[in-house]
Residue frames as qw, qx, qy, qz and C-alpha x, y, z in Angstrom:
[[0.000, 0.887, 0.462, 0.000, 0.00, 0.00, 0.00],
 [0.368, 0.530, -0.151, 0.749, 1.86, 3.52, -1.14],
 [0.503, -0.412, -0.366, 0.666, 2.38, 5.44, 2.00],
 [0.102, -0.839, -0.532, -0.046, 0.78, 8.70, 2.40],
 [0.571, -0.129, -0.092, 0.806, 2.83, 12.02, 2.62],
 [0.277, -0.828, -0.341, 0.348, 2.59, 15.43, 3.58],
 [0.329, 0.150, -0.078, 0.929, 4.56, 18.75, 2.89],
 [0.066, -0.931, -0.357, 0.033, 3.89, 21.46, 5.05],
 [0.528, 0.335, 0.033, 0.779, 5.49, 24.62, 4.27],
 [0.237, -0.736, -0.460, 0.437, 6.00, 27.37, 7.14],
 [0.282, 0.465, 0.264, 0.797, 5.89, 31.55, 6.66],
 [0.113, -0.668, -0.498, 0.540, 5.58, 34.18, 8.77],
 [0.226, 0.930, 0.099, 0.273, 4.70, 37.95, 7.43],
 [0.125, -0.931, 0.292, -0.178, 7.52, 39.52, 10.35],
 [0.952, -0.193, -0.078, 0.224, 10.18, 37.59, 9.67],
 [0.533, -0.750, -0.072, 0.385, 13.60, 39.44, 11.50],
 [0.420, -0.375, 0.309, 0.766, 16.55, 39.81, 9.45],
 [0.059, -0.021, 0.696, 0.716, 14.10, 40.17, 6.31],
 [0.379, 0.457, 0.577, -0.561, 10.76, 41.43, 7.02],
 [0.669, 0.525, 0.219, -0.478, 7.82, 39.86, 4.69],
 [0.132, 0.461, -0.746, -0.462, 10.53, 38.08, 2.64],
 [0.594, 0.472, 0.638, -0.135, 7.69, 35.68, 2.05],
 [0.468, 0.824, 0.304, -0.099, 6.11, 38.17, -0.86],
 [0.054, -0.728, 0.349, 0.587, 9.23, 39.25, -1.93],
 [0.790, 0.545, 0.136, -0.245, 9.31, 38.61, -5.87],
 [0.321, -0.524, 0.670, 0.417, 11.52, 36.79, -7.73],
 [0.008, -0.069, 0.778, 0.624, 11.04, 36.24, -11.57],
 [0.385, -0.227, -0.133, -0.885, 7.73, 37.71, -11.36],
 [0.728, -0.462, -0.493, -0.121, 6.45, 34.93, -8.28],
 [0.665, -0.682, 0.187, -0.241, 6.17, 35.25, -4.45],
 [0.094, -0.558, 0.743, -0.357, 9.13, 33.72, -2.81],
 [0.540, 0.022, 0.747, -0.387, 7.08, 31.24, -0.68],
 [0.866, 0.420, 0.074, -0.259, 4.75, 30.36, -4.21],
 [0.581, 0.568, -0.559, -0.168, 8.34, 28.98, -5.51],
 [0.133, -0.280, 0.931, -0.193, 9.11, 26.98, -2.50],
 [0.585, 0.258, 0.558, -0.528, 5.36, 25.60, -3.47],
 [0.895, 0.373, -0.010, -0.245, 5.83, 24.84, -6.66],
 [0.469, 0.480, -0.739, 0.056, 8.94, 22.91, -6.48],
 [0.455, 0.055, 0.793, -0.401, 7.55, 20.85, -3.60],
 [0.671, 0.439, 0.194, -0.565, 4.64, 20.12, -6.03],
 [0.700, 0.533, -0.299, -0.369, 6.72, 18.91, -8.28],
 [0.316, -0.352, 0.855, -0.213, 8.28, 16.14, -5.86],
 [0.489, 0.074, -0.839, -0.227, 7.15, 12.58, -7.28],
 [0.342, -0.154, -0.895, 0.243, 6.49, 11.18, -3.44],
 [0.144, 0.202, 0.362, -0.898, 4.32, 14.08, -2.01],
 [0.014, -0.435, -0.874, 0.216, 0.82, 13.60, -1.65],
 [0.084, -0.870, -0.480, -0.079, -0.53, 17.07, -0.42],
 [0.385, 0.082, -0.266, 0.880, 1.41, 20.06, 0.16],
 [0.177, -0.842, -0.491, -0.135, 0.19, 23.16, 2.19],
 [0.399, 0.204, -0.369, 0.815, 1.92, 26.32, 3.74],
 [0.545, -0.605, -0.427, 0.393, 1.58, 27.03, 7.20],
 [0.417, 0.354, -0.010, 0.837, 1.21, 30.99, 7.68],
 [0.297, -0.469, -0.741, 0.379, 0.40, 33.50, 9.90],
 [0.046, 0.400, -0.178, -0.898, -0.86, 36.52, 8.07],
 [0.567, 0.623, 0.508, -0.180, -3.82, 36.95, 6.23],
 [0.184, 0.868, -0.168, -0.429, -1.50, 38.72, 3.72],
 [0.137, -0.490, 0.833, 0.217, 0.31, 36.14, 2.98],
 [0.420, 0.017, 0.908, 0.005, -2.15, 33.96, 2.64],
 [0.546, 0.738, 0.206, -0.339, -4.20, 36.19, 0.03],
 [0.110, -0.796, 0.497, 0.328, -1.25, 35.63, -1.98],
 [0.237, -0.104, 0.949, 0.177, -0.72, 32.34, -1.69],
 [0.520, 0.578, 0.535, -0.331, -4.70, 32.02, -2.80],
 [0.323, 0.775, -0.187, -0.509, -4.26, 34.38, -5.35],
 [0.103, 0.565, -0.799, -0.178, -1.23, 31.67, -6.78],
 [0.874, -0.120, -0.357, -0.308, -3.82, 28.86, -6.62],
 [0.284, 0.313, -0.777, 0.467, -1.75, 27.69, -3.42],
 [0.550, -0.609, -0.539, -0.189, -3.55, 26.13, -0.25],
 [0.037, 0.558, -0.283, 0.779, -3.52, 27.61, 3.31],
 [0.573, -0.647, -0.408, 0.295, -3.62, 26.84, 7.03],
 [0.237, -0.827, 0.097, -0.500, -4.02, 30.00, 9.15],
 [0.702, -0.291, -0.449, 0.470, -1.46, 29.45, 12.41],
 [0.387, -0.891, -0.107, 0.213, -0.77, 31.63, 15.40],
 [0.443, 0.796, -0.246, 0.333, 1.53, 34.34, 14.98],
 [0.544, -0.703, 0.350, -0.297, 3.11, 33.24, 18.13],
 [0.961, -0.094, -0.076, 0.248, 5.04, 30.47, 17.45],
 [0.150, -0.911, 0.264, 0.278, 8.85, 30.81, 17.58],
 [0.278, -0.327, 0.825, 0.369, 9.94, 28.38, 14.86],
 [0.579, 0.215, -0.408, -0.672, 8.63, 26.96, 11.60],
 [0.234, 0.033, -0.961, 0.141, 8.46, 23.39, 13.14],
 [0.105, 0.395, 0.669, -0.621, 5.95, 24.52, 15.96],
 [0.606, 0.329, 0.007, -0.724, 3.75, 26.38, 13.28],
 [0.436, 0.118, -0.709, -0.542, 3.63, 23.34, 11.03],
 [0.052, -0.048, -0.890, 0.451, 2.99, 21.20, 14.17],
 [0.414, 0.447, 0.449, -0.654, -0.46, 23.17, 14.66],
 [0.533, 0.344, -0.532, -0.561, -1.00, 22.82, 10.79],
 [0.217, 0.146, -0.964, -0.043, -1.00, 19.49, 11.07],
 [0.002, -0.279, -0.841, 0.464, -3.19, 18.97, 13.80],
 [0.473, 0.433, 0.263, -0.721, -5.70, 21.14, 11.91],
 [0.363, 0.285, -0.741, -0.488, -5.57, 18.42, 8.80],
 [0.786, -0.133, 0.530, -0.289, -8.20, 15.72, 10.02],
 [0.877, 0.391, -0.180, -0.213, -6.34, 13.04, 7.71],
 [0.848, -0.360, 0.251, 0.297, -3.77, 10.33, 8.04],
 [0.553, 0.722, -0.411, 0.063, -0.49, 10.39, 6.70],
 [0.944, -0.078, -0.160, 0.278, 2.60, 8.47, 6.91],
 [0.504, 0.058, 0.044, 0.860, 5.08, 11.40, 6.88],
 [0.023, 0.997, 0.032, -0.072, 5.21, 15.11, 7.51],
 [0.604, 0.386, 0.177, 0.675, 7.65, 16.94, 5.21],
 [0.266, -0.837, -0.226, 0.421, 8.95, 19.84, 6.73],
 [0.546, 0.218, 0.190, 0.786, 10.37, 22.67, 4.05],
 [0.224, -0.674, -0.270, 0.650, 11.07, 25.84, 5.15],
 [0.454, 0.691, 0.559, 0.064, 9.82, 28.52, 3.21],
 [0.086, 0.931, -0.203, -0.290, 12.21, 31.13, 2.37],
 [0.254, -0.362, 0.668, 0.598, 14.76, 28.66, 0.09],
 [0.650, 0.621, -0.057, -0.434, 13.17, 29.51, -3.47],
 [0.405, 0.584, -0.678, -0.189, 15.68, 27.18, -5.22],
 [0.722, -0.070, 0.654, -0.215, 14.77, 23.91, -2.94],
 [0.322, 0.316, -0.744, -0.493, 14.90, 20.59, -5.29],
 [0.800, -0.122, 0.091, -0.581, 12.51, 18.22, -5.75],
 [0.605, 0.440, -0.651, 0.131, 14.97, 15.70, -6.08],
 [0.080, 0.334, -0.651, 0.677, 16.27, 16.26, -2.66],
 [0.703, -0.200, 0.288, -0.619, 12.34, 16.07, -1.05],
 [0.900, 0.078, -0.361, -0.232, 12.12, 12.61, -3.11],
 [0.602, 0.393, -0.617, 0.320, 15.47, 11.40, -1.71],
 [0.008, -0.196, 0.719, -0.667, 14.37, 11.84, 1.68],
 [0.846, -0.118, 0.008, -0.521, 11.02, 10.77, 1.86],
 [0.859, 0.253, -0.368, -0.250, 12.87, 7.45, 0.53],
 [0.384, 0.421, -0.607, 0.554, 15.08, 7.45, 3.07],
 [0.404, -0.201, 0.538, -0.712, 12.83, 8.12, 6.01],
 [0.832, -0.003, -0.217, -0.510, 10.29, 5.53, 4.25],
 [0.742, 0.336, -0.555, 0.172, 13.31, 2.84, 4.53],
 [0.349, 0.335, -0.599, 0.638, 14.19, 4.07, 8.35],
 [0.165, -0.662, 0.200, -0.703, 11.92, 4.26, 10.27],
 [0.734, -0.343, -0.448, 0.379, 12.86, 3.51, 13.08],
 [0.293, -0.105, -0.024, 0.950, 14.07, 7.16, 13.20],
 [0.111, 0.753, 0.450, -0.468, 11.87, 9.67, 14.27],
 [0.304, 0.862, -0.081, -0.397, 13.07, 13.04, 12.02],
 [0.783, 0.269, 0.383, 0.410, 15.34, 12.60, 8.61],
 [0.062, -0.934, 0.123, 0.330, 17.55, 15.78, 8.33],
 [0.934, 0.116, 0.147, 0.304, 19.96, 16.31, 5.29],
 [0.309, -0.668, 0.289, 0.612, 23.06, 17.87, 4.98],
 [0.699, 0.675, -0.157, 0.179, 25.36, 19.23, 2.05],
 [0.789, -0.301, -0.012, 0.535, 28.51, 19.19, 2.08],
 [0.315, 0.894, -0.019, 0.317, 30.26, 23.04, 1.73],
 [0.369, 0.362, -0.409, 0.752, 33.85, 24.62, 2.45],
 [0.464, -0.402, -0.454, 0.646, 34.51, 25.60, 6.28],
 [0.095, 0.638, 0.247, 0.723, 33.05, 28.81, 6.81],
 [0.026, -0.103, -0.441, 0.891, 32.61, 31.36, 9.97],
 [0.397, -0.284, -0.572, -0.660, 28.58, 31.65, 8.47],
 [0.050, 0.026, 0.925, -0.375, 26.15, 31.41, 11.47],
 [0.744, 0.175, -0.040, -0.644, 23.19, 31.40, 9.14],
 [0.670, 0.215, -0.697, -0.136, 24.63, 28.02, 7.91],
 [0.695, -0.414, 0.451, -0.377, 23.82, 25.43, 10.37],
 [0.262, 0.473, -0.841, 0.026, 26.49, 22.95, 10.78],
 [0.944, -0.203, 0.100, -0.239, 25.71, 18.79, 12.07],
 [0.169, 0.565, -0.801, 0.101, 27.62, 16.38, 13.64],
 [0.978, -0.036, 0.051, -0.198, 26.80, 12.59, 13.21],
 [0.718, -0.272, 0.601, -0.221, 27.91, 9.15, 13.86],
 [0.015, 0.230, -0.776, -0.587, 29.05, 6.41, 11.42],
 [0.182, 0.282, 0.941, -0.042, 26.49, 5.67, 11.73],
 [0.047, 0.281, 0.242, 0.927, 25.12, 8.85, 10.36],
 [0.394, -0.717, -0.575, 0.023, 22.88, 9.57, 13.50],
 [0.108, 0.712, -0.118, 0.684, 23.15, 13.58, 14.36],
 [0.608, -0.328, -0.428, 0.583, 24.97, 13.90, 17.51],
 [0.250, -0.570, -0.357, 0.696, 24.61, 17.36, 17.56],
 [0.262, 0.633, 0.396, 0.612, 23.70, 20.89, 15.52],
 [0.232, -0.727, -0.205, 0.613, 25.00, 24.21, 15.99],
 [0.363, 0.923, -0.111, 0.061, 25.58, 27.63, 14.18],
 [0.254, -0.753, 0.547, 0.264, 29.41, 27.56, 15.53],
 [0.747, 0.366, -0.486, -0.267, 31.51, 25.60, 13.51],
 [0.703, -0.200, 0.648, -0.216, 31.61, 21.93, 14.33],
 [0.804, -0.481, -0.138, 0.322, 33.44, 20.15, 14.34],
 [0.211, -0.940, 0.197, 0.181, 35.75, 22.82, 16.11],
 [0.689, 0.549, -0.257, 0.397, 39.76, 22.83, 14.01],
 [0.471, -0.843, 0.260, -0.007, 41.92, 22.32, 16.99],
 [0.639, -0.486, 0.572, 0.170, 44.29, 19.66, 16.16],
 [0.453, 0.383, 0.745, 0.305, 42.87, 18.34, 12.71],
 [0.186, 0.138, -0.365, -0.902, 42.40, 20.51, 9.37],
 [0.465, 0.643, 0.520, -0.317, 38.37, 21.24, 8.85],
 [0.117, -0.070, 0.445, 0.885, 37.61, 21.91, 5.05],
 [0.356, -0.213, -0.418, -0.808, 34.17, 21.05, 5.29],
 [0.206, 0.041, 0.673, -0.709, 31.28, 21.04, 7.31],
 [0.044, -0.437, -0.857, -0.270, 27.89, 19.08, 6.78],
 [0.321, 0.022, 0.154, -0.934, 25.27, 22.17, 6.42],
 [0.282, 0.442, 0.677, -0.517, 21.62, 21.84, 7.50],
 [0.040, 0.054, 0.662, 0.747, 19.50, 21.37, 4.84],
 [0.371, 0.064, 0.601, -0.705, 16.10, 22.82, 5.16],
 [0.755, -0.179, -0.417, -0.474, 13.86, 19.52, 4.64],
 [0.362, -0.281, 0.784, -0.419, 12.88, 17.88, 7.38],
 [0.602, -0.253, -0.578, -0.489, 10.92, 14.47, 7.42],
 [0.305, -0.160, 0.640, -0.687, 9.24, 13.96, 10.54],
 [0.231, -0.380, -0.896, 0.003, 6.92, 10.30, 11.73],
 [0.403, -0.546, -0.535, -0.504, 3.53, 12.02, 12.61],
 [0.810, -0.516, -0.247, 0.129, 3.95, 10.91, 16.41],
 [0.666, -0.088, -0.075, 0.737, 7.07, 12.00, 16.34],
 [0.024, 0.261, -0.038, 0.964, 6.53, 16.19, 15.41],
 [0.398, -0.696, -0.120, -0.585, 3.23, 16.23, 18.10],
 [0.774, -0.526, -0.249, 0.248, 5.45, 14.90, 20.58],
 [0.508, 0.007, 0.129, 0.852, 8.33, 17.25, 19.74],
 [0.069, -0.559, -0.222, -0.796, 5.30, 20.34, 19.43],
 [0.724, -0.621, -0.297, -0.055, 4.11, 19.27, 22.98],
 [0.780, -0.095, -0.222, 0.578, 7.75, 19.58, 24.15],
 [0.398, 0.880, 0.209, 0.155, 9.30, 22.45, 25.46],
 [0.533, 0.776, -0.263, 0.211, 11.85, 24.82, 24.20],
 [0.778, -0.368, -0.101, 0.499, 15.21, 23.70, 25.90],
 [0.093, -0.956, 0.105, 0.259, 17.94, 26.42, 26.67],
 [0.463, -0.401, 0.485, 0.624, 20.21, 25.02, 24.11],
 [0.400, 0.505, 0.633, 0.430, 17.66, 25.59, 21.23],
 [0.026, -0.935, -0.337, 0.105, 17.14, 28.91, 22.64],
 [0.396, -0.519, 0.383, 0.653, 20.93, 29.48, 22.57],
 [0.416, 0.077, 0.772, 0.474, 21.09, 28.12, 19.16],
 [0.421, 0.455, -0.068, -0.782, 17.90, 29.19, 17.67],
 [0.493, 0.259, -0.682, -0.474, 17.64, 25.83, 16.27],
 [0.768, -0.113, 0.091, -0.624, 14.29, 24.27, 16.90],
 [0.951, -0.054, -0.300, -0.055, 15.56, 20.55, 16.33],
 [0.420, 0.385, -0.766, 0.299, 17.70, 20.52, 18.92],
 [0.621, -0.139, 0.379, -0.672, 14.82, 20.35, 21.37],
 [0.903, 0.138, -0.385, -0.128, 14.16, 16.85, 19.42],
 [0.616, 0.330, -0.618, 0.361, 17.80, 15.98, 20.51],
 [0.175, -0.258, 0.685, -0.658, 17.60, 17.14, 24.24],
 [0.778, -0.090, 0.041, -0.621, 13.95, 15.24, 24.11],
 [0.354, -0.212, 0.893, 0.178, 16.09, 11.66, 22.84],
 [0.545, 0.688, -0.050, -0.477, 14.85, 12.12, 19.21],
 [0.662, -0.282, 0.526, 0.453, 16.36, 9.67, 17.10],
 [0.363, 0.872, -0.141, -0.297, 17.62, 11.95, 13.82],
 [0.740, -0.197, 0.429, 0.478, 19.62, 10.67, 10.96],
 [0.001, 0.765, -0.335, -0.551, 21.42, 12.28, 8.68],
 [0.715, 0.397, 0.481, 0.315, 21.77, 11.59, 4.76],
 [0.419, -0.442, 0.374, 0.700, 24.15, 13.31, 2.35],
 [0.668, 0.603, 0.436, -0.016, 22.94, 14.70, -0.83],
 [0.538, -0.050, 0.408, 0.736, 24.78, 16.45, -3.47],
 [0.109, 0.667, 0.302, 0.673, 24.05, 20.09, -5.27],
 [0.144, 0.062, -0.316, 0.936, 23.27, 23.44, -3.58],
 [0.201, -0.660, -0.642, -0.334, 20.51, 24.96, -2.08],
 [0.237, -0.022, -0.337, 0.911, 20.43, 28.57, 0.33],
 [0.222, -0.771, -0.514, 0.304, 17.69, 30.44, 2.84],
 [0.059, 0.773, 0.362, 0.518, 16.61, 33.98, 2.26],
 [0.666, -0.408, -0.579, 0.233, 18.17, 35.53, 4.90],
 [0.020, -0.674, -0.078, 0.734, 19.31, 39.14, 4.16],
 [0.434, 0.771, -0.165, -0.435, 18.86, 41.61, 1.06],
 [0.086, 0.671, -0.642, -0.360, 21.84, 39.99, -0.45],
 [0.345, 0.036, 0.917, 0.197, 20.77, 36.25, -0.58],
 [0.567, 0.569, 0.547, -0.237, 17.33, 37.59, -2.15],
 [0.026, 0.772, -0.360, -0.524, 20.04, 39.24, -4.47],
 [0.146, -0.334, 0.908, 0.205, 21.83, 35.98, -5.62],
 [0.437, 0.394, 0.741, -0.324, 17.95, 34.29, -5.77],
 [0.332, 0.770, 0.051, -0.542, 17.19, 36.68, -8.24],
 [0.223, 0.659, -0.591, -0.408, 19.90, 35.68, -10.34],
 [0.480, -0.104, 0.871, 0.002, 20.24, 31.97, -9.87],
 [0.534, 0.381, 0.484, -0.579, 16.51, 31.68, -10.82],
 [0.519, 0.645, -0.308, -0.470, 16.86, 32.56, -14.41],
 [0.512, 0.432, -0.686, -0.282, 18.86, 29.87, -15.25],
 [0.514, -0.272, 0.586, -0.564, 16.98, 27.48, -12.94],
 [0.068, -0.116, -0.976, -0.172, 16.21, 23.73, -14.47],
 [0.097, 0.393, 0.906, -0.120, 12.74, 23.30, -12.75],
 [0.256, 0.352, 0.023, -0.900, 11.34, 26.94, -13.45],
 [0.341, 0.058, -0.561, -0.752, 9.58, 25.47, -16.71],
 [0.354, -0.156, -0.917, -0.095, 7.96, 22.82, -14.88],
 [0.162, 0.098, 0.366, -0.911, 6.32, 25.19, -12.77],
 [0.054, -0.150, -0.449, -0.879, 2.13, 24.86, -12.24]]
């Protein structure tokens, strides 16, 4: 029997370093409407929806034939708004696909490749992948550190692992798709925030202080978060010469 899947896609209207970078346009579409259609065009996804908390945003997304769940402007992470999204879906699934809504260049490749991975694992509550990029001082990039078993032993913004004795060249970044087991992201929305996610600012390490089991998978190509003026710069450009743009609908 095929196996039911999810994407929910979060979005606030006042997000910090980039306020409303939701609606910002890029090759004459919403931001957020591109991380929707390139989810859409994922092979294993089911339903997709984005998870927002602005009625502005979500005339938008309407407007882009996109669907909408209305969530409290009060979370403090896109995890915890999809969490309530969820719980306002009365239907089953097998998976919840977390993709955060501010990387316009996401691949649908990448969603497929985890779904297929998390379908194959579970035993493992969340499926988080990495790329692999050059050592950098970045603390938008969020760095992981797993096991040979490629189970994530930890995630921070510093860089990790730390170059004390041994030459770092490269550092598995945080890719933002998450898959999360159902059970697994309303026990992990029930939870709360620990004071190293608050340090961090990164919402799955509250999984990890909870005893979350999270594995890691490697993929290959690039993908980057909206995060000041200058990445929606680079977006801008990329776009144009973007593979999936045509397949857009």
């Amino acid at each position: 029997m095929k196996k039911k899947v999810l994407a929910l896609i979060p979005t606030r209207l006042n997000s910090r370093r980039l306020p409303a970078k939701a609606l910002l346009m890029i090759n004459n579409l919403p931001l957020v409407m591109h991380v929707y259609k390139r989810v859409k065009l994922s092979k294993k996804i089911d339903d997709v929806a984005i998870c927002c908390d602005d009625n502005k945003i979500a005339k938008v997304v309407k407007k882009y034939g996109g669907k909408v769940i209305m969530t409290s402007k009060h979370h403090p992470n896109g995890t915890d708004r999809i969490c309530e999204g969820y719980k306002k879906i009365n239907k089953k699934y097998d998976l919840v696909i977390d993709v955060q809504g501010d990387e316009p260049l996401i691949s649908p490749l990448h969603i497929d490749k985890v779904i297929d991975c998390h379908l194959k694992n579970l035993k493992y509550d969340i499926i988080l992948p990495n790329l692999k990029v050059r050592a950098t001082n970045n603390t938008n990039i969020v760095k992981i550190v797993s096991n040979k078993k490629n189970e994530v032993m930890y995630i921070s913004r510093a860089n990790i692992p730390y170059e004390f004795r041994a030459k770092v060249t490269h550092f598995k970044k945080h890719l933002s798709i998450v898959s999360f087991k159902p059970e697994s992201l309303i026990v992990f929305g029930k939870s709360k925030r620990s004071d190293l996610e608050k340090s961090e600012d990164i919402e799955l390490i509250r999984a990890l202080d909870i005893g979350m089991k999270i594995k890691t998978i490697n993929l290959s190509g690039d993908s980057f978060s909206i995060d000041v003026f200058e990445d929606y710069t680079k977006a801008q450009t990329q776009i144009k010469k973007d593979r999936y743009l045509k397949f857009y609908r």
